[in-house]
C-alpha positions as CSV (number, residue, x, y, z in Angstrom):
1,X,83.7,34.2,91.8
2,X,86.5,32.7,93.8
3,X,88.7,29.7,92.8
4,X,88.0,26.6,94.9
5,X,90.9,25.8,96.9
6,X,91.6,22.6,98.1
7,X,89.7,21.5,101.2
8,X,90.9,22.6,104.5
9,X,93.2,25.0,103.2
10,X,94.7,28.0,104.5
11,X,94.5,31.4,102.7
12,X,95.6,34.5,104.6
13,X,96.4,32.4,108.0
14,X,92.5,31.5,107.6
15,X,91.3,28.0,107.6
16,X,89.4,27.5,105.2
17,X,86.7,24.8,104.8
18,X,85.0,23.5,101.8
19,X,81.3,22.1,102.9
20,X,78.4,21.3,100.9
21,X,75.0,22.4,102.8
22,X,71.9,20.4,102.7
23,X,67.8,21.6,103.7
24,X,66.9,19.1,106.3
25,X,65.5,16.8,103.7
26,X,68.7,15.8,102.3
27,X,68.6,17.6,99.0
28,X,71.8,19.7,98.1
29,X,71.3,23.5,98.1
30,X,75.2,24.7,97.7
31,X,78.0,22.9,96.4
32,X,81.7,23.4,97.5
33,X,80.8,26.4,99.7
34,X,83.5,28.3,100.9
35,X,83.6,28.3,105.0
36,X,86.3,30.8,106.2
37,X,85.7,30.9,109.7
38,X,84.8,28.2,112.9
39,X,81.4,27.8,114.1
40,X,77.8,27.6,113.2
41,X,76.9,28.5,109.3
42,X,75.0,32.3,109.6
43,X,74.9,32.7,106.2
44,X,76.1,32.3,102.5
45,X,78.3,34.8,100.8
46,X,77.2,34.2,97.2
47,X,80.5,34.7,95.6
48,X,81.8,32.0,98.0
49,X,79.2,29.3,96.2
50,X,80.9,27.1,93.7
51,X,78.0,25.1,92.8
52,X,74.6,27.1,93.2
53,X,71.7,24.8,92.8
54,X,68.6,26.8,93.7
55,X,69.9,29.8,91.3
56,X,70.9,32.8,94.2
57,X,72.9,34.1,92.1
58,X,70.9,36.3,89.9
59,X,68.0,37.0,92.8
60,X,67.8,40.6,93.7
61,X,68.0,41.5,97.9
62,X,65.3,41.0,100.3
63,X,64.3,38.2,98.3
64,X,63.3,35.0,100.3
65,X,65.2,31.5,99.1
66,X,63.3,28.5,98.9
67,X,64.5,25.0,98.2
68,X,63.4,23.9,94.6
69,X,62.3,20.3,95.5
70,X,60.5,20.8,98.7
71,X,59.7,24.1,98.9
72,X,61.1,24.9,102.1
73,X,62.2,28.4,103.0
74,X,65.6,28.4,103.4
75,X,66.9,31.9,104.0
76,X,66.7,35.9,102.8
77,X,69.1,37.6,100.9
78,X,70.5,40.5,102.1
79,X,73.9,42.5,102.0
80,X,76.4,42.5,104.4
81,X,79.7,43.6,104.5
82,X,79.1,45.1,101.0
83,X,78.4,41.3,99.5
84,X,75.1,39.5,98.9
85,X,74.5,36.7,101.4
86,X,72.1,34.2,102.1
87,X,70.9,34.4,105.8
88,X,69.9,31.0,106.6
89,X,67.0,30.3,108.1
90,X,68.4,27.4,110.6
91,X,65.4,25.0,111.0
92,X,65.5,24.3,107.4
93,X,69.5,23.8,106.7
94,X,71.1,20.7,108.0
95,X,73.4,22.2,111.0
96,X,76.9,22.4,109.6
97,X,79.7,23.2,112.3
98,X,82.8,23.7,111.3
């Protein structure tokens, strides 16, 4: 797992954003997630989470995510770039621009 570095930070010459992300009913689904680039949030690297509280980290791929307290489908895990990433499923995540 990564070290959590301060917010808006800079490692490598890349800004680096710490964000918390929210299903659309307000409850928390990552804590202190680690945004490295701008835009829209595609997906969750899983090493990237700091605080994981729907338990991703143990799930094996192609497994769907659902929010514990509402149920909602949040996303599918799936590899990419060699890492295990959550790919969100954007009508249930807040929408987080960075």
């Amino acid at each position: 797992m990564l070290s959590l570095p301060k917010k808006n930070s800079k490692i490598a010459g890349m800004a680096v954003k710490t964000i918390d992300v929210y299903c659309r009913n307000g409850h928390l689904l990552f804590g202190r997630y680690l945004k490295m680039k701008p835009g829209f949030l595609m997906k969750c690297y899983i090493e990237r989470i700091g605080k994981d509280n729907i338990g991703v980290t143990g799930i094996p791929e192609e497994t769907d995510v659902f929010c514990l307290e509402c149920k909602l489908r949040i996303g599918r895990i799936k590899t990419v770039h060699g890492m295990p990433a959550v790919f969100i499923n954007h009508g249930t995540v807040k929408r987080i621009k960075t």
